[in-house]
C-alpha beads as a LAMMPS data file, in Angstrom:
LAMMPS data file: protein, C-alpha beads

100 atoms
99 bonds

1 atom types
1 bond types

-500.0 500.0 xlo xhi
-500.0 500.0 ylo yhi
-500.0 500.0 zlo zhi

Masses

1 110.0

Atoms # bond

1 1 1 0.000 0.000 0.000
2 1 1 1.675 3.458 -0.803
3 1 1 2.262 6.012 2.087
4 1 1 0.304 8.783 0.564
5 1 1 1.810 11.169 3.125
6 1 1 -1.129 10.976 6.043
7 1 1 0.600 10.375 9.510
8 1 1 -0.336 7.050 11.146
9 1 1 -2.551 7.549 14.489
10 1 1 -1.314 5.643 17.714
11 1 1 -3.686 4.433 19.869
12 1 1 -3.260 5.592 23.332
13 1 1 -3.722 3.674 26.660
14 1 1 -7.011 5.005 28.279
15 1 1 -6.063 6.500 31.696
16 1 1 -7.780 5.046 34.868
17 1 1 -9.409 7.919 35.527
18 1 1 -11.824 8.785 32.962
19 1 1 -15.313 10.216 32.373
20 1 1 -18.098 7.688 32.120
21 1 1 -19.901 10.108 29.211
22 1 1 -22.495 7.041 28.787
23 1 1 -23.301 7.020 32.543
24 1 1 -23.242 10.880 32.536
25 1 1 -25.638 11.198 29.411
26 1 1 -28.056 8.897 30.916
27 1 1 -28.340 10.648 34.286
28 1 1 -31.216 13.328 35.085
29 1 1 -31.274 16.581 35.915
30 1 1 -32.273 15.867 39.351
31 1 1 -29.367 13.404 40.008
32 1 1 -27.114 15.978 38.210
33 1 1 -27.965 18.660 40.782
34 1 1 -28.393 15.926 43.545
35 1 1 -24.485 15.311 43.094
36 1 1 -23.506 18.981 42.572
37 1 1 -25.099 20.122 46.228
38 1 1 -23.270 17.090 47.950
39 1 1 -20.099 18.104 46.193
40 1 1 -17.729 20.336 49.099
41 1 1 -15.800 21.676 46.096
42 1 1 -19.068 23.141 43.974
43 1 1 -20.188 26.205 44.843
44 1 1 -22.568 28.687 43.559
45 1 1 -20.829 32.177 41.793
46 1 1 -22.072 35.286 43.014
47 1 1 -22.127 38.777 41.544
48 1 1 -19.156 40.076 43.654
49 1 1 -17.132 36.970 42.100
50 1 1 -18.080 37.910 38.881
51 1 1 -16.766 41.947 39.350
52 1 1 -13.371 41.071 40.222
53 1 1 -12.675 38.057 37.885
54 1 1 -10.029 38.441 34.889
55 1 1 -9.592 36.151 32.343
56 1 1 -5.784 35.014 32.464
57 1 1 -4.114 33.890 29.365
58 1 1 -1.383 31.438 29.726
59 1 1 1.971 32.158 29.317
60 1 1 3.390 30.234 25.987
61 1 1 5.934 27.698 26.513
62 1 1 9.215 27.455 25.119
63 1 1 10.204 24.456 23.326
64 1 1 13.717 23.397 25.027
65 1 1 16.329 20.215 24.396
66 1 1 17.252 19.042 28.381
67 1 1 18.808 15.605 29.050
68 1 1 16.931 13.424 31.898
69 1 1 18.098 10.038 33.680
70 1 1 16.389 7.564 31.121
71 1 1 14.905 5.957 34.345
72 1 1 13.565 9.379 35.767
73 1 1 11.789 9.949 32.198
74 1 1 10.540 6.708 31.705
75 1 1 8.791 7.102 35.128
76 1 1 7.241 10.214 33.872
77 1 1 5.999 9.121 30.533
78 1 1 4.148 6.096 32.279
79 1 1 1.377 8.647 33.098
80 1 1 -1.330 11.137 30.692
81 1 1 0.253 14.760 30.604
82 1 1 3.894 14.290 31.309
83 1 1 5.433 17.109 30.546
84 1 1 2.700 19.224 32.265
85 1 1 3.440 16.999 35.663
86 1 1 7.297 18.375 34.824
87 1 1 6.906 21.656 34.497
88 1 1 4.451 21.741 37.935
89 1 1 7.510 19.979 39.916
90 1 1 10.147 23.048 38.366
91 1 1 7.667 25.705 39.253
92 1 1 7.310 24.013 42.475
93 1 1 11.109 24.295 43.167
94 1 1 11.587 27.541 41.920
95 1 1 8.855 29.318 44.063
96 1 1 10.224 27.398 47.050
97 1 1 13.326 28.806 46.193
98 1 1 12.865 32.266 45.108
99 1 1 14.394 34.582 47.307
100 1 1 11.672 37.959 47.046

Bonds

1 1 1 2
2 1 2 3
3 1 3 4
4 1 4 5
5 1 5 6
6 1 6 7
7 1 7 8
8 1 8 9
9 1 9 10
10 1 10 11
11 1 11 12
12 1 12 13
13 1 13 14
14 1 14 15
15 1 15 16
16 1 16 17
17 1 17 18
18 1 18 19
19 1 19 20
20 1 20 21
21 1 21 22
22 1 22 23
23 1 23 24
24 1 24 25
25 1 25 26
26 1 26 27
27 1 27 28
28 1 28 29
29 1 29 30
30 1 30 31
31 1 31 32
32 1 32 33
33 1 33 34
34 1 34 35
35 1 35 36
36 1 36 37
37 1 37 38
38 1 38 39
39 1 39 40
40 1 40 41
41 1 41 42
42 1 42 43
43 1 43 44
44 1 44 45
45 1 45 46
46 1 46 47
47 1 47 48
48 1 48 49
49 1 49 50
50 1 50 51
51 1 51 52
52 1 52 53
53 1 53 54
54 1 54 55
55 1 55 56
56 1 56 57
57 1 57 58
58 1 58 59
59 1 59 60
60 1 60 61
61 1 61 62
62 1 62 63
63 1 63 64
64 1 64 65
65 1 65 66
66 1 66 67
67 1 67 68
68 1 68 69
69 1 69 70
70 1 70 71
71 1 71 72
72 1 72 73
73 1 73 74
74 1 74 75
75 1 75 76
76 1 76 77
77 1 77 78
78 1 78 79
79 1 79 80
80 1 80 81
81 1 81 82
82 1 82 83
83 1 83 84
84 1 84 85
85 1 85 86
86 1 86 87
87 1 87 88
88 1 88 89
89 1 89 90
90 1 90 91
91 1 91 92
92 1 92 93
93 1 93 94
94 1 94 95
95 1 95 96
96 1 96 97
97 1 97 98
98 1 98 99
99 1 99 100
């Protein structure tokens, strides 16, 4: 068969944590809202919320070439989002250890 240019697709393990969108799609309203009130995390927005919010663009990241321990990036790539994971740990160290 000839390569007509089109990049192959690799299939990706699913992670262990992931949305049951059948489950979801099936569920009422009322268990929908049910779930949101027992949920400690969801909240309800009021209007003073909504005055002092600001939309916050990310800062673009910089494509760089570091070398790792093969073992140390192995470990990392085992799990979805790598590189985010990474860059969480640096930011980590560096606010522990900025000096202002």
């Amino acid at each position: 068969m000839k390569n007509n240019g089109a990049k192959a697709r690799v299939a990706r393990p699913k992670s262990r944590a992931s949305t049951d969108w059948g489950r979801l799609r099936r569920a009422s309203a009322s268990s929908i809202r049910k779930g949101i009130e027992a949920d400690p995390d969801a909240h309800a927005t009021d209007t003073g919320f909504w005055k002092s919010a600001k939309v916050v663009m990310p800062a673009p990241k910089e494509i760089v070439t570091m070398r790792l321990d093969a073992d140390l990036l192995r470990w990392f790539r085992q799990h979805h989002g790598y590189q985010t994971r990474i860059n969480a740990i640096l930011r980590a160290y560096m606010k522990a250890h900025d000096s202002v």
